[in-house]
C-alpha positions in Angstrom: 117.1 124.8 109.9 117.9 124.7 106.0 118.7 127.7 104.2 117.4 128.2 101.0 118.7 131.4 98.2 116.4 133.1 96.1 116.9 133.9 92.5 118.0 136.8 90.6 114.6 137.3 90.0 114.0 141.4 89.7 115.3 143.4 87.0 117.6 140.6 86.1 120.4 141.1 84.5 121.3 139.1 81.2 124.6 138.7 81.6 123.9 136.8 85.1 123.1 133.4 83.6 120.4 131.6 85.6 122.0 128.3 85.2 125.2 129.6 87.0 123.5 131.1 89.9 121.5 127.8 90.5 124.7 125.5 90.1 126.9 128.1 92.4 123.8 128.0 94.8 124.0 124.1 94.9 127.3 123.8 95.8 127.4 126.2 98.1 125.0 123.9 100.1 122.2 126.1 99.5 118.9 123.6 99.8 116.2 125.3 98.3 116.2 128.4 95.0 113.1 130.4 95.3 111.4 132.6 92.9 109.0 135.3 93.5 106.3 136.5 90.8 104.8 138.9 89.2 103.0 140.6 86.0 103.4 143.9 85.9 107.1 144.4 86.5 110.7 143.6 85.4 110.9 140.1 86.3 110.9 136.2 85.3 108.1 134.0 85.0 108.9 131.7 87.8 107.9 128.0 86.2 110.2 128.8 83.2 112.9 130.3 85.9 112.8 127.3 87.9 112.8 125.0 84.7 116.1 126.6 83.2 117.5 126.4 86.9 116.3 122.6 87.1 118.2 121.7 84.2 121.4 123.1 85.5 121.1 121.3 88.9 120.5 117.9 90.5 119.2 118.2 94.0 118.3 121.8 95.4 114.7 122.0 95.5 112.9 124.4 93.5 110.5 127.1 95.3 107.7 129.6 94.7 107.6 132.2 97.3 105.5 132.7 96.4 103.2 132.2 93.2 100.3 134.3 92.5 98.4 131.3 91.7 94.9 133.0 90.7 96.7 134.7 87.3 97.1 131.2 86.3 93.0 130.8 84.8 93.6 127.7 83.0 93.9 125.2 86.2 94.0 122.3 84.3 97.2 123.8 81.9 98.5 124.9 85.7 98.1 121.5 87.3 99.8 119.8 83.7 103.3 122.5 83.9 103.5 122.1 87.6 103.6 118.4 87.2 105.5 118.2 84.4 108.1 120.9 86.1 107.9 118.3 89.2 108.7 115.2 86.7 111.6 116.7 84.8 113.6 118.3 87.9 112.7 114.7 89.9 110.3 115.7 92.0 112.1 118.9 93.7 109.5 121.4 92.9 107.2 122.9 96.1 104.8 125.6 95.5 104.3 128.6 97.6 101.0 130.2 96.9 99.1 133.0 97.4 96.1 135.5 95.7 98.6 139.3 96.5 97.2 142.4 96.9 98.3 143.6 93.8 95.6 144.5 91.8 97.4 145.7 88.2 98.9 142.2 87.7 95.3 140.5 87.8 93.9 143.8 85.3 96.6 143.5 83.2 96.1 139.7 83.5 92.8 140.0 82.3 91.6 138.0 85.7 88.9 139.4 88.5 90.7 140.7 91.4 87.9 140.6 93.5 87.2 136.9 92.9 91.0 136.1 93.0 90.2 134.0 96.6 87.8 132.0 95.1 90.1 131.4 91.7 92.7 130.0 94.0 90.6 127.8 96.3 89.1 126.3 92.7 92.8 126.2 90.9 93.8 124.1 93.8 90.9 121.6 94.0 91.7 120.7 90.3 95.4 120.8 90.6 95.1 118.4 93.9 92.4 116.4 91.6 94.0 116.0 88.6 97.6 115.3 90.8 96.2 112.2 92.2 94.6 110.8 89.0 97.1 111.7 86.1 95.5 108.6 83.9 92.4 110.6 82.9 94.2 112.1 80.3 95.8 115.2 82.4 99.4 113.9 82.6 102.3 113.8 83.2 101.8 112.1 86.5 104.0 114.5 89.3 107.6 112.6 90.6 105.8 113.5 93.6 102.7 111.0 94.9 100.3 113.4 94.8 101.7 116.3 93.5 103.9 118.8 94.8 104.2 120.1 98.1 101.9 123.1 98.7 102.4 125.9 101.1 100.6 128.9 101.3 101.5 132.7 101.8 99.5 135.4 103.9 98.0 136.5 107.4 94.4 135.4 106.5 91.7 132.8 108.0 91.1 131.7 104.5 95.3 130.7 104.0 94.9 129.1 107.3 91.9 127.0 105.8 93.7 126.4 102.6 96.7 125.5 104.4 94.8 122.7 106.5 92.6 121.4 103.7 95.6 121.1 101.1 98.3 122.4 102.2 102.2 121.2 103.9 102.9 124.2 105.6 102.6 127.8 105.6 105.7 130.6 103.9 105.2 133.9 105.4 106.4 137.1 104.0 109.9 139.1 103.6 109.3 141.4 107.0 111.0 140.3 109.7 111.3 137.5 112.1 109.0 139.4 114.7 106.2 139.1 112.1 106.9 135.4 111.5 106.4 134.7 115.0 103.4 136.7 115.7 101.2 134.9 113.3 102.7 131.7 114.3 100.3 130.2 116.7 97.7 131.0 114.5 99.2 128.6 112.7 100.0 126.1 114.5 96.5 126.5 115.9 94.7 125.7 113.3 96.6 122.6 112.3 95.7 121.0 115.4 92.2 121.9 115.2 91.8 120.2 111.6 93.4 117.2 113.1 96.4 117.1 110.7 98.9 114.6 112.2 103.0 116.1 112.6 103.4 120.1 112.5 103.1 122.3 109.3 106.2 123.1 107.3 107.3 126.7 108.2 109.4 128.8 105.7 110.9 132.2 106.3 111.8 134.7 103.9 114.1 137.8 103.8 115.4 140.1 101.6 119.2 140.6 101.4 121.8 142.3 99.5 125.7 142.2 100.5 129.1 143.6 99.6 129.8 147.3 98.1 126.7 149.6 98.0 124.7 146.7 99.5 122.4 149.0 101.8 121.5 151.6 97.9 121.2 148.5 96.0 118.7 146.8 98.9 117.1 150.2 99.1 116.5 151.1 95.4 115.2 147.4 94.7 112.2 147.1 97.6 110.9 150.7 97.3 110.3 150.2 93.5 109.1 146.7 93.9 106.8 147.5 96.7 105.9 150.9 95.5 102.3 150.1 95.4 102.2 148.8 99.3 102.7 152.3 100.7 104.3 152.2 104.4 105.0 148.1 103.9 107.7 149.4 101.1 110.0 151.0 104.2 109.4 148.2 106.3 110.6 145.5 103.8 113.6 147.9 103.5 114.1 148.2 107.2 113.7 144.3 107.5 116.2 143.2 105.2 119.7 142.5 105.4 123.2 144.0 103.9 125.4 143.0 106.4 127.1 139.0 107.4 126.5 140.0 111.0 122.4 141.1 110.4 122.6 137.8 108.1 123.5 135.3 110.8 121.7 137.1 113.2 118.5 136.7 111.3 119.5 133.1 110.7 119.8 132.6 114.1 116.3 134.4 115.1 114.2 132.4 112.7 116.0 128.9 113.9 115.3 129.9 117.4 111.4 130.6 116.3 111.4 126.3 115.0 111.6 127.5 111.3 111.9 125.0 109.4 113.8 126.9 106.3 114.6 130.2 105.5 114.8 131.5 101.9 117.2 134.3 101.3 116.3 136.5 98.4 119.1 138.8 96.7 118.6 142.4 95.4 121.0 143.0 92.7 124.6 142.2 93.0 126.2 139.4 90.7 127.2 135.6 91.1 129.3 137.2 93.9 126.2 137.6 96.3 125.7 133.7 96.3 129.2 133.0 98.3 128.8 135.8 99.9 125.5 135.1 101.2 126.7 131.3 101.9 129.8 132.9 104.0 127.7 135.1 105.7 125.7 131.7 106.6 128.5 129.7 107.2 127.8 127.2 104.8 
């Protein structure tokens, strides 16, 4: 299983340089950095993240887990900067999507939350469209034939359908490996019944924070972050990590479970928490 470090993503710091956290991350043997998104909060915008950490690296691959894809209303300028993020970094981008539950990023967004399904299903179609025929003007054409890899985020029958039609794989959710497996099958399941040849790409995420005060920093980070998700805030704090022994346990659950990678993503700390995290791994 590949392990993959999210990152600094929330509240970051600017005396954490982005580019040192991505080249640390690389060789450290780290194999994917993710990002997370939103609007309404203290965070980066995760194209322009992953471009700055592109430019500072050479082979990790660069991840959204995952983007809220519906905010993006232009589809065709979406298609063009995920192609042209794909072309510069060599074709190492792969996008996690998914619509959230978060309803002030799409009103502050200025995008219908109530439609954000169907935005997504039609952002795709042209991103997929205009991926595969890059000489009608749209370009850059992707590093990747056919643009990058998508995966998509959520518990739904309509990610499952996305996922099948579109999709490489499915990246669930920050909340345990016991979670992860329980939607599995459904999964799995529905890539047989669509008739898609191999098995879906499966990625795990988890939350983590290690070293002095890890357990306040983890704690203080989730429950403002998932404020608006009532109970789910104390179970993203319960699921996550803040110790090398809960670290390579987890490692080891979701490798038992036939993940294919699991992306670690840090809650405050400095450059510190990317060996730490990679000792913790055994990396």
């Amino acid at each position: 299983m590949d392990i993959g470090i999210g990152l600094p993503v929330l509240c970051p710091d600017p005396a954490l340089p982005v580019t040192a956290w991505a080249r640390r991350a690389e060789e450290r043997g780290f194999t994917s950095l993710g990002t997370i998104d939103r609007l309404v909060y203290d965070c980066y915008e995760p194209f322009t993240e992953l471009a700055v950490a592109a430019g500072a690296t050479s082979r990790i691959r660069l991840t959204t887990v995952v983007l809220l894809a519906p905010l993006r209303a232009n589809h065709a300028l979406f298609a063009k900067s995920a192609a042209t993020l794909d072309r510069l970094s060599g074709g190492r981008l792969v996008l996690g999507l998914a619509p959230s539950a978060r309803e002030d990023d799409y009103t502050a967004g200025g995008v219908d939350f109530r439609r954000r399904g169907r935005l997504l299903d039609a952002l795709v179609e042209r991103a997929v469209r205009q991926w595969e025929r890059p000489g009608d003007g749209t370009g850059p054409a992707p590093a990747t034939p056919g643009g990058p890899p998508l995966l998509f985020g959520g518990k739904s029958e309509a990610t499952l359908r996305r996922m099948t039609a579109h999709g490489a794989g499915w990246v669930s959710g920050a909340s345990g490996v016991a979670d992860f497996c329980a939607f599995l099958p459904k999964v799995r399941k529905a890539w047989q019944d669509a008739g898609r040849a191999g098995s879906p790409r499966l990625i795990g995420t988890a939350n983590f924070a290690l070293g002095p005060d890890a357990e306040q920093r983890l704690r203080g980070s989730l429950l403002d972050y998932y404020a608006f998700a009532g109970p789910y805030a104390q179970h993203s704090v319960a699921a996550g990590l803040t110790t090398p022994e809960q670290v390579a346990r987890e490692i080891a659950a979701y490798a038992e479970a036939a993940c294919d990678e699991l992306i670690l993503l840090p809650n405050g700390g400095g450059l510190e928490q990317v060996d730490l995290l990679a000792d913790a791994a055994r990396l």
